[in-house]
Backbone bond lengths (Angstrom), bond angles and torsions (degrees), N, CA, C in turn:
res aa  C-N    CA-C-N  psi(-1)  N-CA   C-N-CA  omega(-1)  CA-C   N-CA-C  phi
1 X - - - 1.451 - - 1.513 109.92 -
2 X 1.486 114.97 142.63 1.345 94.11 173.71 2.080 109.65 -117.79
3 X 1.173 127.50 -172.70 1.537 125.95 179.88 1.906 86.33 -92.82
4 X 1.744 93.94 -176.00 1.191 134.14 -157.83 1.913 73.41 -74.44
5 X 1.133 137.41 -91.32 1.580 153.21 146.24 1.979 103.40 28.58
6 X 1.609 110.12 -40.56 1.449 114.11 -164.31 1.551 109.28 86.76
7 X 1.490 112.20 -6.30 1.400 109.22 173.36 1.445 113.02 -80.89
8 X 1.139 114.34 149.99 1.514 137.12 -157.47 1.921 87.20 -92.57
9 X 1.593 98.66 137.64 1.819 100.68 161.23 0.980 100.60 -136.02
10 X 1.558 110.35 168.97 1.538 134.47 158.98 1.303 118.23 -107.65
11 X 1.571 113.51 139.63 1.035 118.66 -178.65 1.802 101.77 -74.27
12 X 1.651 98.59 156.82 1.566 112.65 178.96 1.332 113.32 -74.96
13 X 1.167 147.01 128.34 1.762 136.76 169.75 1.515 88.80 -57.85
14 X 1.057 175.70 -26.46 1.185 166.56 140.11 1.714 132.00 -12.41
15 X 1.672 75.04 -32.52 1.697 90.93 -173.96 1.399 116.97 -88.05
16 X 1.791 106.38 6.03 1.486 134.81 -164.66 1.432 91.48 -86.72
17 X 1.446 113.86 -59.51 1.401 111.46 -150.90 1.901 109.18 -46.66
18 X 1.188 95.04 171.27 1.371 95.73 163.67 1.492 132.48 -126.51
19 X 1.617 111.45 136.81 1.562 151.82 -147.25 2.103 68.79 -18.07
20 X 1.559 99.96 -69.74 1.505 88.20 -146.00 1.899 119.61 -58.16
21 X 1.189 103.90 -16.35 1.544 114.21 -176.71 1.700 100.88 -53.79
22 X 1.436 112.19 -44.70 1.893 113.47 -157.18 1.405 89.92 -109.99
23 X 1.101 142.20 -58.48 1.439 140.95 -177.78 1.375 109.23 124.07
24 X 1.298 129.58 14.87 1.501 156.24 -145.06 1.676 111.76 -149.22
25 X 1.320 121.65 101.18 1.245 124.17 -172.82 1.755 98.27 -68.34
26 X 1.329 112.89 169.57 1.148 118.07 -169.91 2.002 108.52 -84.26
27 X 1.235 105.35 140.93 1.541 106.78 173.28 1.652 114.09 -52.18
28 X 1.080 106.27 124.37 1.578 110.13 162.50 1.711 112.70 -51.17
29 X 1.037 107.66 -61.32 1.434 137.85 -151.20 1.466 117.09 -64.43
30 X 1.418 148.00 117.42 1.710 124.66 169.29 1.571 122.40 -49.65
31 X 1.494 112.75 -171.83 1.218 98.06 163.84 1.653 70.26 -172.93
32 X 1.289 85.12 150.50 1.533 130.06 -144.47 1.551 87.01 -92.16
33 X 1.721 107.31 130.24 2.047 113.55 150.37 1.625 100.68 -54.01
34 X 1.625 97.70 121.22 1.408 88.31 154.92 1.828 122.26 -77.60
35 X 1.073 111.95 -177.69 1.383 97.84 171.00 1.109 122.82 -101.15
36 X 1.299 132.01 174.70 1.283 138.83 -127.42 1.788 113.56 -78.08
37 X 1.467 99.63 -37.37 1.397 119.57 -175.15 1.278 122.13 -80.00
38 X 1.795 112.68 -9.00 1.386 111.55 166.63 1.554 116.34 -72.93
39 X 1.152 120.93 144.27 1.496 106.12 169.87 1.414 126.42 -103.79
40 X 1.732 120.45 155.44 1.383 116.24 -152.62 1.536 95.71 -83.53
41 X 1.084 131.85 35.00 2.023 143.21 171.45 1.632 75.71 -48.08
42 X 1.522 116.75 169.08 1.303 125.55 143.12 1.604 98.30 -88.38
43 X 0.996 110.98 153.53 1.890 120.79 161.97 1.123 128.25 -55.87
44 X 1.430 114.03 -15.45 1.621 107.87 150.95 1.190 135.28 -74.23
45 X 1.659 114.43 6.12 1.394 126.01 172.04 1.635 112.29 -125.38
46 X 1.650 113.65 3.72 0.998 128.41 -177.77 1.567 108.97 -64.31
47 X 1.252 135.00 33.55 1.257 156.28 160.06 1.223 121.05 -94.08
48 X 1.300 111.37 -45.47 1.362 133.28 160.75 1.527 131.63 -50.55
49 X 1.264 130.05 60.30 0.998 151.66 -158.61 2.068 115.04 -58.12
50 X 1.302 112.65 122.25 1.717 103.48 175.59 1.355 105.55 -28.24
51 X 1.799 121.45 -52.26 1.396 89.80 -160.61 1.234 120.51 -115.00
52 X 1.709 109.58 26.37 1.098 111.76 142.21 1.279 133.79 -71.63
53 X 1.594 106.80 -35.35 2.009 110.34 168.15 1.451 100.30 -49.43
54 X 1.040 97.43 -59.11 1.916 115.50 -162.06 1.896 93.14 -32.98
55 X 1.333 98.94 -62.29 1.674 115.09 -162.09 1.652 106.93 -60.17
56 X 1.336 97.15 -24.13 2.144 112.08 -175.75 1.214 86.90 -89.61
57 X 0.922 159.04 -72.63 1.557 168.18 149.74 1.626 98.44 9.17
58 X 1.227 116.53 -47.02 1.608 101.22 -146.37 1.634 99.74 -100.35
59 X 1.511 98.64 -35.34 1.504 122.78 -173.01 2.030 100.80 -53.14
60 X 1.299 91.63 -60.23 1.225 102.39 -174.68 1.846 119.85 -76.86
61 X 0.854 97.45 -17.93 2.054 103.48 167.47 1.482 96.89 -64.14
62 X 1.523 109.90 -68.07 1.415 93.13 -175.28 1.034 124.18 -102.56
63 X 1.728 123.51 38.94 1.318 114.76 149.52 2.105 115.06 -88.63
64 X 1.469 91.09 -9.22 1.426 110.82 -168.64 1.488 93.95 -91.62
65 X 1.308 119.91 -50.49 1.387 120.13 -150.17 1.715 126.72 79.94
66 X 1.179 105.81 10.68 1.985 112.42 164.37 1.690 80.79 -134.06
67 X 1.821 83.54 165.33 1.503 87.01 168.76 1.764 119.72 -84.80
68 X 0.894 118.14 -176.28 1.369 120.61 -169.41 1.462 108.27 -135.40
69 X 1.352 99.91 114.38 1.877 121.01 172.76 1.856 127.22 -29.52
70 X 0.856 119.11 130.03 1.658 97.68 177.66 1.562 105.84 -65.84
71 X 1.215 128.64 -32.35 1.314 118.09 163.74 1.782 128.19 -28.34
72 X 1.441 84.80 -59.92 1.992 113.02 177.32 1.505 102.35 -46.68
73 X 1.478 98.31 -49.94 1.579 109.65 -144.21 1.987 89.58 -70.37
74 X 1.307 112.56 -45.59 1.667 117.80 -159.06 1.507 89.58 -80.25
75 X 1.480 142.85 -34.78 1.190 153.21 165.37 1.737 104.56 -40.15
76 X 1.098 108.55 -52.19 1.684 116.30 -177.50 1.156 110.83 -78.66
77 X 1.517 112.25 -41.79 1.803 101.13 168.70 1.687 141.38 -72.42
78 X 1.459 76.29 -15.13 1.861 96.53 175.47 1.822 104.51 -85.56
79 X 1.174 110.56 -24.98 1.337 118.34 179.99 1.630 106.07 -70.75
80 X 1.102 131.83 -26.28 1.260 156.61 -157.09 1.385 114.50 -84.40
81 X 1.302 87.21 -59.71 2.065 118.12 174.41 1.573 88.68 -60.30
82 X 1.006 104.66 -67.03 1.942 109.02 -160.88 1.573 98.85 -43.98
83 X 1.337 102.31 -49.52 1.702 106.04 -169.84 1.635 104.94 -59.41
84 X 0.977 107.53 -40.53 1.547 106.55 -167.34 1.859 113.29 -85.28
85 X 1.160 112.54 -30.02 1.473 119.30 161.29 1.911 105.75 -66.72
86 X 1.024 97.52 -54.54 1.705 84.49 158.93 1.555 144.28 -25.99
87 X 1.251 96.73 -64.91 1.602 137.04 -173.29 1.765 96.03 -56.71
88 X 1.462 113.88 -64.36 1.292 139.85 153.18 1.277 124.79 -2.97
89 X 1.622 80.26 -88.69 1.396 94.15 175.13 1.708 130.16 -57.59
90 X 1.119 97.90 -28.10 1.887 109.18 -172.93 1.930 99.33 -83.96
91 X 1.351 116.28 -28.28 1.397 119.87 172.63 1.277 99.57 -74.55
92 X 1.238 136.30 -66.94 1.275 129.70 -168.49 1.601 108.56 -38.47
93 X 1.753 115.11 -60.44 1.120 131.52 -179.78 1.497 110.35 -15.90
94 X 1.680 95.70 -64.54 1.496 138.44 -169.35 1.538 104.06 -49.40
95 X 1.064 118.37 -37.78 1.187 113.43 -149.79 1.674 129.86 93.09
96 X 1.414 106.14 -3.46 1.675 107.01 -164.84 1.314 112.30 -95.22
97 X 1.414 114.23 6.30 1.752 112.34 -176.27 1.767 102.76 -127.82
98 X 1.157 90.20 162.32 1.118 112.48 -174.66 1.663 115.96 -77.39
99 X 1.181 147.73 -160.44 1.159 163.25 116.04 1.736 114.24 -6.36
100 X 1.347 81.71 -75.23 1.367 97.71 177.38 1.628 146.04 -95.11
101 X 1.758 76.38 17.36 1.656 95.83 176.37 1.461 114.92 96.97
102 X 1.066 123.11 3.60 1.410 136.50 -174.08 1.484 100.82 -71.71
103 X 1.525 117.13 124.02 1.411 129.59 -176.01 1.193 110.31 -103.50
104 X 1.162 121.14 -2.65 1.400 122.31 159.30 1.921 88.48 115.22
105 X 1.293 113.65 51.39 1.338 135.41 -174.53 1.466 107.04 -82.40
106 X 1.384 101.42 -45.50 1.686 124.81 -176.87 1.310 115.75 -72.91
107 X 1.550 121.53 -2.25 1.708 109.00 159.20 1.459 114.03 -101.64
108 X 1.526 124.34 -7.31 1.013 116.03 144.99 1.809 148.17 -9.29
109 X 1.863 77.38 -69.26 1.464 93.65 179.60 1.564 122.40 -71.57
């Protein structure tokens, strides 16, 4: 079969099961191969850029000395995010940031 696009799909083994097994009747609808260069990230990590893993990846092998998993690597960057939405959040709370997140970076300069 192919999509609206002329691109060719495959059906999901998912779309096999039956209604009563998942609790979810089966999709009518196809859904399209993406192409090759998207990556299977979910989009809530779609922030997370190849060469930013790539760059967490490399930093951290040899700050470790083994290499380090893409698992590890997206594990450490989400750990990162959390920390810093944290940080954020308790300044904002505070009163000590700005709008735009400014921690008081700008008397620095």
């Amino acid at each position: 079969m192919t999509c609206a696009e002329g691109r060719s799909f495959t059906r999901p083994e998912f779309w096999d099961n039956p209604p009563e097994l998942t609790g979810f009747a089966s999709p009518e609808t196809a859904h399209c191969d993406e192409p090759e260069a998207v990556s299977e990230r979910p989009l809530s990590l779609a922030w997370i850029t190849d060469e930013l893993l790539a760059y967490t990846r490399d930093v951290w092998s040899r700050h470790l000395g083994r290499d380090v998993s893409e698992d590890e690597a997206i594990e450490m960057l989400l750990n990162v995010k959390r920390l810093a939405e944290t940080i954020l959040n308790i300044t904002q709370a505070e009163g000590d940031a700005d709008e735009c997140g400014d921690m008081g970076a700008g008397i620095l300069a």
